[in-house]
N, C-alpha and C positions, 0 to 999 in steps of 0.2 A: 504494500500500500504506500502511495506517493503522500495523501494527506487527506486530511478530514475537516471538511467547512463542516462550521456548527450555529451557523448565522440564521440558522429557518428555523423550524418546528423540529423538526427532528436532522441529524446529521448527514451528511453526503461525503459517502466514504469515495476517494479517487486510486484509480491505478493506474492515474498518467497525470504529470503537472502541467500539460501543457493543451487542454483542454479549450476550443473554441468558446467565446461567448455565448454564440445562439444556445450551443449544447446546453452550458452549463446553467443558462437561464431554463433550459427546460426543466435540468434535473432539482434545481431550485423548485420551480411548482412540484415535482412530484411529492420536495419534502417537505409541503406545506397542505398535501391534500389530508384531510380529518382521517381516513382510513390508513393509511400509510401505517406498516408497522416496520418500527425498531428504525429504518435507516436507509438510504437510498445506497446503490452499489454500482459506481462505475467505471468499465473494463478501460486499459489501453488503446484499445481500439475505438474507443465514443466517438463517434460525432454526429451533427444535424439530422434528427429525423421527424418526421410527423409525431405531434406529441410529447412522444419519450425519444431520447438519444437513443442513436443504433448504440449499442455494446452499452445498454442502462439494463440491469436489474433490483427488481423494489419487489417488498409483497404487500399485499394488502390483506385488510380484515373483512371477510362477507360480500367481497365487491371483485369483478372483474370489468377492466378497461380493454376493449376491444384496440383504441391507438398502439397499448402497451404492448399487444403481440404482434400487431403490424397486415400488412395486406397478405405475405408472402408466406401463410400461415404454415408451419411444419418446415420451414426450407430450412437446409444442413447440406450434409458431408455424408460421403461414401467412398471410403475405399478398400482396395485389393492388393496386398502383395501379390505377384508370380511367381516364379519359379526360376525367370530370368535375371541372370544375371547382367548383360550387355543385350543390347538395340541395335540393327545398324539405321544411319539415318535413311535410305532407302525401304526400310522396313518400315521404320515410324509413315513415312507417305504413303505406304501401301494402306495401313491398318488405319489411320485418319481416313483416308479415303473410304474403307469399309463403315468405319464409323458414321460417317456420311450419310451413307443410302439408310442405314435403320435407324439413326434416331434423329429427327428431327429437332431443326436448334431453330432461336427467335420465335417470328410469330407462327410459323411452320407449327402444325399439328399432323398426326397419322388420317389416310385419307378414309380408311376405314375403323370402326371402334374396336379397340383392342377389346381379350376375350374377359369377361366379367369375373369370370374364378379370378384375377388377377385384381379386380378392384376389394379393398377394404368392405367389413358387414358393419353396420351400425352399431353404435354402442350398445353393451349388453341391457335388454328391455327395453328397447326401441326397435320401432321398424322402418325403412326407406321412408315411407309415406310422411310421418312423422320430424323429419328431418328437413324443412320448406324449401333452404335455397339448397342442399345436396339434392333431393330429389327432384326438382326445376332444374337444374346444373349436369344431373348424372350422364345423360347420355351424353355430354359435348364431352363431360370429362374422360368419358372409354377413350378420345379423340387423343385426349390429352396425354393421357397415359404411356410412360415411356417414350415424353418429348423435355427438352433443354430450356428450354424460355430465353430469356436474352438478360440484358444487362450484365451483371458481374456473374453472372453462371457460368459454368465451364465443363468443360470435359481436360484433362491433362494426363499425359504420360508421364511417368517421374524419376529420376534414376536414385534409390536412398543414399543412406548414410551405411546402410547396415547390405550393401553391397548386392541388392534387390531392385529388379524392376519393379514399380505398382502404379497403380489406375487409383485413378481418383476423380470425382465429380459433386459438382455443385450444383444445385437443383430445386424449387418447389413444389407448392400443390396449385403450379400455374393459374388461370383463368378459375379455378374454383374456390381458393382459397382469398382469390379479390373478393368474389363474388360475397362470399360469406364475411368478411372482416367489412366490408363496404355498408352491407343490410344491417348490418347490430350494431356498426356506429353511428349510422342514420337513425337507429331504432336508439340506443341509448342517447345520444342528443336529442330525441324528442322525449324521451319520458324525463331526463334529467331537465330539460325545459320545465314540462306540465309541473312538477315535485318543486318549482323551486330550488331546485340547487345553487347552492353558494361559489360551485366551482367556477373562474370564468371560463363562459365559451371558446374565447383567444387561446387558452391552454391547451385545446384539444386531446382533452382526459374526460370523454363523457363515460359516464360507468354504468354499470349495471350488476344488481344484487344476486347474486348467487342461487341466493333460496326465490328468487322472479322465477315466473314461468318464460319470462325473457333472458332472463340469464342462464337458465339451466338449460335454454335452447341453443343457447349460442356455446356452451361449453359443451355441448352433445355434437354441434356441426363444426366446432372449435378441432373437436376430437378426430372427427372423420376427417378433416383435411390434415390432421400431422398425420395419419395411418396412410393416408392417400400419397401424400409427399413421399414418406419412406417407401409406399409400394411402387412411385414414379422411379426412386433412385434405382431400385432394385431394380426394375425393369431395365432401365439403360444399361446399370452394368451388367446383366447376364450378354445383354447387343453388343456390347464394350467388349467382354471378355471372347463373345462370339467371334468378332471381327479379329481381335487380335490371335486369338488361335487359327484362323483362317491362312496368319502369315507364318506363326509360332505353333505347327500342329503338338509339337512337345506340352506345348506349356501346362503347367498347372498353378493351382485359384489358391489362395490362403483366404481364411474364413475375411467375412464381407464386416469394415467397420460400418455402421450407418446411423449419422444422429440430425438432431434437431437441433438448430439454434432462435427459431421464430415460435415462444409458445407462453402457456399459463399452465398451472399443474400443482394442484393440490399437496403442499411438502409441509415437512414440521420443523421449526424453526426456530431453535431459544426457545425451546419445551412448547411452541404450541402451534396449531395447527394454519398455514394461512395458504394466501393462491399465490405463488411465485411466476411476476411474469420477466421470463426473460426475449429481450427485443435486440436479437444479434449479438448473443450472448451461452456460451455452450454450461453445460452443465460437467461438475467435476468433482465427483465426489471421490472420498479416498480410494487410488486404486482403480477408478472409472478411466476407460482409454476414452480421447478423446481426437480431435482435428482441428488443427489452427492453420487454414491456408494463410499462403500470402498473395503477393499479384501475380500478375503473369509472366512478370521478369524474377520474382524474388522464390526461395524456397518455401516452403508450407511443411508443416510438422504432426506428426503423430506423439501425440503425450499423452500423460496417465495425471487423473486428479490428483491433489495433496487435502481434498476435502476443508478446506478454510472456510468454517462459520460466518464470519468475517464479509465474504463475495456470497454469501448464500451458496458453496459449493458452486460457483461459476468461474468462469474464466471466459477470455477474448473469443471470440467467431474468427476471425481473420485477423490481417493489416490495417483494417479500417480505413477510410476515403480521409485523404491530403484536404484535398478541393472536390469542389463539387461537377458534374458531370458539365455542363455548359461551362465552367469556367475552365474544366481540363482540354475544353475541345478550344477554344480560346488562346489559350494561354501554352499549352505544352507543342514543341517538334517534331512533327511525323517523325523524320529522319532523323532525329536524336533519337527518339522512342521505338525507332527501328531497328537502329543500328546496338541501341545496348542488351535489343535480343538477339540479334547476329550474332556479336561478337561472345555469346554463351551459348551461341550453337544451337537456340530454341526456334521450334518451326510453330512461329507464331499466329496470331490474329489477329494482327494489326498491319490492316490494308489501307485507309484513306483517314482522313482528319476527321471523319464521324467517330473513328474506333478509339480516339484517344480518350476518351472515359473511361478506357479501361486499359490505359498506360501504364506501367509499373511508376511514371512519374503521377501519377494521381492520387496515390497510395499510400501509407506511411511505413514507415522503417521498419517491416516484419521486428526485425532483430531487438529494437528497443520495445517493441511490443513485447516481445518474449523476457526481455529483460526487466520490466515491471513487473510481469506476474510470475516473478520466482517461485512464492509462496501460495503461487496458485494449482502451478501443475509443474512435470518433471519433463520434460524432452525424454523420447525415447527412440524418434526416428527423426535425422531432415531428410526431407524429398524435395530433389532439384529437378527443374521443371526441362524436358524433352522434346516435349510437343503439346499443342494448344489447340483448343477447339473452345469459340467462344461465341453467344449467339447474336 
């Protein structure tokens, strides 16, 4: 931990000092909202988001904030050791190229609906019908299923530390997990309206109670989109692993990591029970493997929780964003930003001055990132990055 303001209502614990304004005005309101329990918690990686700071987690008492988990409900990490030790770069082009034809990246969807054994079942004692925007959503999402999305999502080849090829990918619960984070915070900003709530509007923290038959819906459709995300990551990489045994018929899979960093979830905490939401923020409990990518230029790591009270068992999602996406396309050098994946030999995604949002010059220092949260998690793999597939 870098330091602890104690200027609000309750404390805002940081695990970086050099934290933007906007953020840290957000995580100011969070530590001012009446629910707020024990202490706001934030990663190395924070910055600017709707609401709550990406890499912010906080719990609350009785309440869940739909801002708090975000649009991209369930999106995380997946990956695979191989079996391989060396790639040649000729190969990595073949197996991108494979990768290509099956999974679908940006706004690309499958043209037909994948098969339904393959999507998530409703929480236990519910049924589809029950569920309003999954079940309105379900068939586009069969579509969706075992597709990439765009923005910071990726596919990568990765050469370790520990002398392994592995795959790794980034991923959500696309177009359905909008759907559903969009309707409940429409829905909770009107009922937070009618009630009189104290919160302001400007803060874009509208909440909703637990024990609501509005809250218990959105934590039910909350649910279905992280199962759905994990069963999108899955999807890809079985395509992933497909494609690269296509050039690699040797190879073999080491067990699949795959987590969340976009959620809320019921934990106990300083002996009592509350809803922790983490908003690009992984979970890291003692002993818990985890995933801290970094950009497209820097390495990304495999670590194991050290379970700190302290972050609510959390730690950083990635490198977290420099600058913001229009000001990276602005402000950063094709051909610098090109040239410092050359020169590491990465068979990148950056083709035209659109792509520079996701320049490794956009990004913050993996490494000082990891160097904050010491006392968060252990390194037990870096993975340098090979090849790039970005949507």
């Amino acid at each position: 931990m870098q330091q602890i303001i104690t200027s609000e209502k309750k404390p805002i614990k940081l695990w970086l000092d050099d934290i933007e304004p906007e953020a840290l005005a957000q995580a100011q309101n969070l530590a001012n909202l009446p629910f707020l329990f024990s202490h706001v918690a934030v990663m190395p990686d924070a910055h600017l988001g709707y609401g709550m700071p990406i890499g912010g987690v906080m719990a609350t008492e009785n309440v869940v904030i739909p801002n708090a988990v975000g649009v991209d409900i369930g999106c995380g990490m997946c990956a695979v050791k191989t079996s391989l030790h060396t790639i040649a770069t000729t190969q990595l082009q073949e197996i991108l190229q494979e990768i290509r034809k099956m999974v679908p990246v940006g706004f690309r969807h499958h043209l037909r609906r994948q098969d339904p054994a393959l999507m998530p079942t409703p929480p236990p004692g519910l049924r589809l019908k029950e569920l309003p925007v999954v079940s309105r959503e379900y068939a586009n999402a069969q579509t969706q299923l075992g597709t990439l999305g765009g923005g910071n999502h990726f596919i990568e080849i990765q050469k370790g530390s520990d002398d392994f090829i592995w795959l790794m990918l980034h991923s959500g619960s696309r177009n359905l997990g909008f759907k559903v984070a969009n309707h409940y915070n429409r829905l909770a900003i009107d009922l937070n309206r009618r009630q009189g709530s104290a919160i302001p509007t400007k803060w874009q923290l509208a909440f909703l109670d637990i024990k609501s038959p509005s809250g218990r819906i959105y934590l039910a459709e909350m649910h279905y989109c992280i199962e759905f995300a994990h069963a999108n990551r899955l999807l890809m990489m079985a395509r992933i692993k497909e494609a690269l045994s296509t050039v690699c018929p040797a190879v073999t899979f080491a067990e699949t990591i795959n987590i969340a960093h976009n959620y809320a979830a019921l934990e106990k905490h300083f002996g009592k029970e509350v809803i922790v939401h983490r908003k690009g923020a992984t979970r890291a409990q003692s002993g818990e493997i985890g995933i801290v990518p970094g950009s497209q230029g820097s390495p990304s790591y495999i670590v194991k929780g050290k379970g700190n009270p302290e972050s609510f068992l959390s730690c950083a999602h990635g490198a977290g964003r420099l600058m913001g996406r229009k000001q990276a396309q602005r402000q950063l050098d094709l051909k610098y930003e090109q040239k410092r994946l050359e020169d590491q030999g990465i068979i990148h995604s950056l083709h035209h001055n659109k792509d520079l949002d996701e320049a490794a010059g956009a990004y913050k220092n993996i490494d000082q990132v990891l160097d904050n949260q010491q006392d968060l998690v252990e390194v037990l793999v870096e993975l340098k990055p090979l090849a790039v597939i970005k949507g």
